[in-house]
N, C-alpha and C positions, 0 to 999 in steps of 0.2 A: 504494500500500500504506500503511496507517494504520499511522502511527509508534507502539513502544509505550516509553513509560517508566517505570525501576524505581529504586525509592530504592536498594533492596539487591539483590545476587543472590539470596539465597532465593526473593523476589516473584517472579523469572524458573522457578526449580524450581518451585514451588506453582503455576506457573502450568498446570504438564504434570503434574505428579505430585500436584498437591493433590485434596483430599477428603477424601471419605470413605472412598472404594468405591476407587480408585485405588492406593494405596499395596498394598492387599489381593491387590487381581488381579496387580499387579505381583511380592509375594514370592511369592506360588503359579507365578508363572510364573517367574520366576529359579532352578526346581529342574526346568524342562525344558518341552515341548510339553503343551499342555494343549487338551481337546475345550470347547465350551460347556459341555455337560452336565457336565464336571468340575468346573468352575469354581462351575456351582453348587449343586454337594453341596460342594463345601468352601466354599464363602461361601454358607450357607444364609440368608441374612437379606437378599442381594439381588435386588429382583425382576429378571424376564427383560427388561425393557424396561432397566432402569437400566445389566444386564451389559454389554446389544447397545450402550446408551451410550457406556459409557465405553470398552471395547473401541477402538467408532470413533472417538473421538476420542484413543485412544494410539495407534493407528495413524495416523490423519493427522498427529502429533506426530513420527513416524518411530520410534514407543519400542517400538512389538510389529508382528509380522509376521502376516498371515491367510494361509493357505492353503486355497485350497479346492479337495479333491479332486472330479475328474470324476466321478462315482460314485451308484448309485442304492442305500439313502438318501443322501443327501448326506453329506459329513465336512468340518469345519472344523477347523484345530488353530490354535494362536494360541501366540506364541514370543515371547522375547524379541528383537529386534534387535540389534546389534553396540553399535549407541548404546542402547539398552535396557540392552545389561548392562553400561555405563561408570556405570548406577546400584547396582549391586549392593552396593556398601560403604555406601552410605548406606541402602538396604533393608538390611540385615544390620546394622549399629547400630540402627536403628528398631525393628527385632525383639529387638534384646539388649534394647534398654531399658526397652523391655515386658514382658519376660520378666522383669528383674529388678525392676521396678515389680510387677510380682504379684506376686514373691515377697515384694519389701518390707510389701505390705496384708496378703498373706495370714501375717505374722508379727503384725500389727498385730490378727489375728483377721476379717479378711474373708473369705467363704467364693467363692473364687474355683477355678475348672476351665479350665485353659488345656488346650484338646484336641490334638491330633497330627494329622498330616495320614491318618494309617490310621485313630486311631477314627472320622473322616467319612467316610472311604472304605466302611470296614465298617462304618459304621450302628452303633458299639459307642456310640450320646452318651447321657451321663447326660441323666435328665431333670431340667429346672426344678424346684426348690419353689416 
């Protein structure tokens, strides 16, 4: 087995939970089971190859759980883990701080829309200018 080494512990976090797309799928799934298809009406900007990506590689990480039901169509739900949600304080800061960085621009005058997890559900999205 190839030895890995790291200056700091974070190197070791980043190294399972880093990206882009990672952290995302992650706080979506920290609020319960989730199908594919969910996953990408709420992260509408990832494509279907990048999802089945990262998916498989937090799973082999031990951070999410796949289940897949015997069943014709088929059903997938994806969970967090036990070791998955020993992440959740550090997902849940990640989100405050974001949330309060928006507010911060959008005092500054940036026209910023932080959406909810219903208006993706219900198709309620503003559109772009």
């Amino acid at each position: 087995m190839k030895q890995a080494i790291y200056n700091i512990g974070v190197e070791a976090t980043m190294k399972i939970i880093g990206g882009k797309w990672k952290p995302i799928i992650l706080c979506h799934l920290k609020h319960g089971k989730m199908r594919t298809g969910q996953l990408r009406r709420v992260i509408p900007n990832i494509t279907q190859k990048m999802l089945t990506q990262q998916l498989r590689e937090l799973e082999e990480d031990g951070i999410i759980d796949r289940k897949v039901y015997n069943q014709i169509p088929p059903k997938v739900e994806y969970s967090l883990t036990d070791y998955g949600h020993s992440l959740n304080k550090i997902l849940e800061a990640l989100c405050v701080w974001g949330e309060n960085d928006i507010e911060k621009r959008k005092a500054k005058g940036e026209n910023i829309i932080l959406l909810n997890k219903e208006d993706v559900e219900n198709d309620a999205l503003p559109y772009a200018d």
